[in-house]
N, C-alpha and C positions, 0 to 999 in steps of 0.2 A: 888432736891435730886439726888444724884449719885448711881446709882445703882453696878457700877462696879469699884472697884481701881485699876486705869490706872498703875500703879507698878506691883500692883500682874497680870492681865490680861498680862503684858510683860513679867515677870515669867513664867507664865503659856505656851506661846506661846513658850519661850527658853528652856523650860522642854519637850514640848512636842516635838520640831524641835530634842533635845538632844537624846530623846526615839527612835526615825524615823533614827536617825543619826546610833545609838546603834544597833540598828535591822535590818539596812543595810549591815552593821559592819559584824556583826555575817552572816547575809547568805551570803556575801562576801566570808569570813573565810572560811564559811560549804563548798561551792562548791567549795575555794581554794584545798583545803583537799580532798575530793573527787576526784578532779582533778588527784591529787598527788599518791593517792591509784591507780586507772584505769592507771596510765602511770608506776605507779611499777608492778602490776599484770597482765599488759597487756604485758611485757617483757615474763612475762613464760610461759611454755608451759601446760596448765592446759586440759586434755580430761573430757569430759561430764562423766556423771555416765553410760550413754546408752552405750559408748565408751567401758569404761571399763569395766563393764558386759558383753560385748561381748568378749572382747582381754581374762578375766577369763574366759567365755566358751570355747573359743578354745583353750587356755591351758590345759585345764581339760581332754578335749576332745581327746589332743594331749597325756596326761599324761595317758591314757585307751590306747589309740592304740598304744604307747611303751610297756606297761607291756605286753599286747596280742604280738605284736611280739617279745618280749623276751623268754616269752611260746614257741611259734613258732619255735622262732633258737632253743633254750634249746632240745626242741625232735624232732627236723631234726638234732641236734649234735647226740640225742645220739643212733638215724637210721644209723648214719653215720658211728657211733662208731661201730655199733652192727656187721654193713655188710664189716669191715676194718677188 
């Protein structure tokens, strides 16, 4: 008695070669694609977050010590004014 039909068990081995073939396929594709992003995103110029948290503090920083010396000139003008 046959325990196995030699058809289906050739089936089987061409469904499952198909699957392995299929799933090749695709991680193929993924790491195509991947590839594809890293060489577009890798063109621009992207800074870290730590980056730019710092360039905003010393903007900030910069935009306090304008206003105070504008205080500054404002009444050395109007000392200037006062002794003219």
């Amino acid at each position: 008695m046959q325990s196995e039909n030699p058809l289906l068990a050739d089936i089987a081995k061409l469904l499952n070669s198909a699957a392995g073939t299929v799933a090749g396929m695709g991680r193929e594709a993924r790491d195509a694609a991947r590839e594809r992003v890293k060489e577009a995103v890798g063109g621009l110029e992207f800074v870290s977050r730590e980056e730019f948290d710092a360039v905003k503090d010393m903007a900030a920083k910069a935009r306090d010590e304008n206003e105070a010396l504008k205080t500054r000139l404002a009444a050395l003008e109007v000392k200037l004014a006062q002794k003219g």
